[in-house]
C-alpha positions in Angstrom: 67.7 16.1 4.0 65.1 18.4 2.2 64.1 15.3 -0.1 63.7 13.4 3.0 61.6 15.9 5.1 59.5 15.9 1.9 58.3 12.2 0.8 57.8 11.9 4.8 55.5 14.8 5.0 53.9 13.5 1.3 53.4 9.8 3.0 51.9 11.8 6.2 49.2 13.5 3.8 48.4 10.3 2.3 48.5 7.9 5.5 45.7 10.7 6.9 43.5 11.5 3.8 43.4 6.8 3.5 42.1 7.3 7.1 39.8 10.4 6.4 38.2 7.9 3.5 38.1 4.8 5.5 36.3 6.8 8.2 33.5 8.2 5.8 32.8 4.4 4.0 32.8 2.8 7.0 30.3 5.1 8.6 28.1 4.6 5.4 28.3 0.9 5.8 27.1 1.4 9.5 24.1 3.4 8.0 23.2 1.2 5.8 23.0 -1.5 7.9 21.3 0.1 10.8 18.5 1.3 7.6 15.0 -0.1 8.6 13.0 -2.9 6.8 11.0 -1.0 4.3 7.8 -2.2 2.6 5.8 -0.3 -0.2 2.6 -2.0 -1.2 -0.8 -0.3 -2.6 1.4 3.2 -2.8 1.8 2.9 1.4 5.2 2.5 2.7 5.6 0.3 5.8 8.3 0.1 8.2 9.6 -3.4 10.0 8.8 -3.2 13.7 11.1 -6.5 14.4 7.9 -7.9 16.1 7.1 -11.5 15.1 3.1 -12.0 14.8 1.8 -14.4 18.0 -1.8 -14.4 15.9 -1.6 -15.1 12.1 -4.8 -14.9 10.6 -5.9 -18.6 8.4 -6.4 -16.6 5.6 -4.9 -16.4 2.2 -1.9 -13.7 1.8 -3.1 -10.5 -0.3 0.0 -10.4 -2.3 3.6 -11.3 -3.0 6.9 -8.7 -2.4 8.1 -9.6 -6.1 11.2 -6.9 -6.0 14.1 -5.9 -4.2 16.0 -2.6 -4.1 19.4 -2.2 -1.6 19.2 -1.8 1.5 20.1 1.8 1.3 17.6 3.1 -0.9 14.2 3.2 -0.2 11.2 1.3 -2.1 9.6 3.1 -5.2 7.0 1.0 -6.7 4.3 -1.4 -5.6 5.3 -5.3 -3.9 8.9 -4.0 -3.5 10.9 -3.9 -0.3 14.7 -3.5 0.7 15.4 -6.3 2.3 14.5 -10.2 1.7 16.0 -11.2 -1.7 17.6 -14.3 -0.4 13.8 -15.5 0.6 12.5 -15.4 -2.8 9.3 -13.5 -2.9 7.6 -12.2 0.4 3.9 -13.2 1.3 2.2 -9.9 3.4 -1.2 -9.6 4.6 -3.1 -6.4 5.6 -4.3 -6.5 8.9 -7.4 -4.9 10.3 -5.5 -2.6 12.4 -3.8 -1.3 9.4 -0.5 -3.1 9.8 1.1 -5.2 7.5 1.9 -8.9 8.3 5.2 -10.1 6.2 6.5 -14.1 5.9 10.2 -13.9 6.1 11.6 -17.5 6.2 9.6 -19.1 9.0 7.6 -15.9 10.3 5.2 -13.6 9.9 6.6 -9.7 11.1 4.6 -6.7 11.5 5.5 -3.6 9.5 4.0 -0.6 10.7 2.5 2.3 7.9 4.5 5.4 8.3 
């Protein structure tokens, strides 16, 4: 009966310290996906606003985003961003207003400077 009491309150410990760990990576993934677009280019960092641009400018883009951290970490380095490695490298142009125009697939977005 002892034995018994014991492997039940040994699969008890380890049914609730499974859930306590499921409950802690899930949250991460949640935080990792809710992380903002982030830009760095000419040592300013840029945050996604989610706006598309209704007035692209006919001008040539000023540069290329030519790498890609995880989503989860923010950008280090010049022409990098964490996000957008499935579009091959990102056109941006600076904007008058100091924002930051970025083509993803079919559209230009506005990042912000933080």
């Amino acid at each position: 009966m002892k034995k018994a009491v014991g492997i039940i309150g040994a699969v008890a410990i380890v049914a609730v310290a499974g859930f306590v760990v499921y409950k802690l990576f899930a949250s991460d993934r949640k935080n990792i996906e809710a992380y903002p677009q982030i830009v760095q280019v000419d040592g300013n960092t840029y945050y996604g606003t989610g706006e598309v641009a209704t007035m692209v400018p006919r001008k040539m883009p000023d540069g290329e985003i030519t790498t890609f951290v995880e989503a989860s970490i923010m950008p280090d380095s010049d022409d990098s961003a964490n996000f957008g490695k499935n579009y091959g490298n990102l056109e941006y142009m600076h904007m008058d207003d100091g924002s930051l125009l970025v083509h993803i697939g079919e559209d230009w977005y506005v990042f912000m400077a933080s």
